[in-house]
C-alpha positions in Angstrom: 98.3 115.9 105.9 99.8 112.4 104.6 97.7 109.0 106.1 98.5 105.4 105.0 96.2 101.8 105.2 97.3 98.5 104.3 95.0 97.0 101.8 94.1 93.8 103.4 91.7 90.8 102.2 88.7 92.4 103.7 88.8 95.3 101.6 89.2 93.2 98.5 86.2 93.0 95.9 85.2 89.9 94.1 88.2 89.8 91.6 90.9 90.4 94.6 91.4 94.2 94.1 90.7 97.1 96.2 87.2 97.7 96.5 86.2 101.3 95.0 84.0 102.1 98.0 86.8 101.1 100.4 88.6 103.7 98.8 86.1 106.3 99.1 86.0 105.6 102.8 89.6 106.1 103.4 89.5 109.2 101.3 86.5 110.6 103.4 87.7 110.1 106.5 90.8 111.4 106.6 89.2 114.6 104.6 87.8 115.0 108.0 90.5 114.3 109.9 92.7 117.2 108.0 89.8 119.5 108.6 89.1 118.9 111.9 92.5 118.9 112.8 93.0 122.3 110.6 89.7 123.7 112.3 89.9 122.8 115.7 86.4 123.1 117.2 84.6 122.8 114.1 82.0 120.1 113.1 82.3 118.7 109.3 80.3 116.6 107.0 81.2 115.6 103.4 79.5 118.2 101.0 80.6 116.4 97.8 84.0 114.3 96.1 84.4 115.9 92.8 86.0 114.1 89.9 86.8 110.9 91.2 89.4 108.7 89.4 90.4 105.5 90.2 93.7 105.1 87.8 95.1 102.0 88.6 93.7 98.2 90.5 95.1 98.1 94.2 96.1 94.7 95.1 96.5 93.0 98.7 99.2 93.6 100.8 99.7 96.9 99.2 100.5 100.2 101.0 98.4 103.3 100.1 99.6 107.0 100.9 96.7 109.4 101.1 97.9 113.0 100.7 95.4 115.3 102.2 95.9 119.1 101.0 93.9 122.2 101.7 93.1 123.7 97.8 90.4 126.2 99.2 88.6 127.8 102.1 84.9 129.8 101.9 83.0 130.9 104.3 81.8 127.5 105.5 83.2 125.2 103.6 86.5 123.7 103.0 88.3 122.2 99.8 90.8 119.2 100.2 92.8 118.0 96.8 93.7 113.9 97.9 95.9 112.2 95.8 96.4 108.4 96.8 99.7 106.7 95.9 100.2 102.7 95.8 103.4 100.9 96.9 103.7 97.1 96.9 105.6 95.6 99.8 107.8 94.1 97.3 109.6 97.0 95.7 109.7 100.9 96.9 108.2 102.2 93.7 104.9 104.2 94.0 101.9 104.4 91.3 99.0 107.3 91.5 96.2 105.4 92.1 93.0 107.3 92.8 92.7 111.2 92.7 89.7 113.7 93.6 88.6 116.7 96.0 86.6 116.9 99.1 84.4 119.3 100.0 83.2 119.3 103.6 81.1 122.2 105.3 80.9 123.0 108.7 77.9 122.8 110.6 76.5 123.1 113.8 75.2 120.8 116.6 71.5 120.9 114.9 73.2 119.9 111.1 72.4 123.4 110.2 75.4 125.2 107.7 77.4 127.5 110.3 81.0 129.6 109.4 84.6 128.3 110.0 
């Protein structure tokens, strides 16, 4: 699954670049999106982000390109590689920015660990 966001004022921290937790929120919600949308039917919640790595600052106005891919499947839990690109607005060229993987489990309508 591919997502983009425009990095915008409000997501800035205190020395005008992309706030890390902004980030993190991006990258979490559209983990869920890919698996809901993969597992139609299916209730997720985030398990763990392993090996986060921010690589380079985000500044305003830039465009980010979250690519959402499944890297595994258990029982009950799913595995989702993101890697986030950066474009500025003034040139077409894109920078890695921000890497990691999402693990989100399914569960059911009392929060309790259920299969795919």
């Amino acid at each position: 699954m591919e997502a983009c966001a425009l990095v915008r004022t409000e997501h800035l921290n205190h020395y005008g670049r992309l706030f890390g937790g902004q980030m993190l929120r991006w990258v979490d919600e559209f983990a869920w999106v890919a698996a809901t949308r993969q597992f139609p039917g299916r209730n997720f919640v985030t398990r763990a982000l392993q090996q986060v790595e921010f690589r380079h600052q985000v500044g305003n106005g830039e465009i980010l390109t979250f690519e959402i891919e499944l890297e595994s499947q258990g029982v009950s839990s799913v595995a989702y590689a993101v890697r986030v690109s950066a474009q500025s607005p003034a040139t077409a060229k894109q920078r890695q920015v921000f890497t990691t993987t999402v693990v989100m489990v399914a569960v059911d309508t009392n929060g309790n660990k259920t299969q795919i």
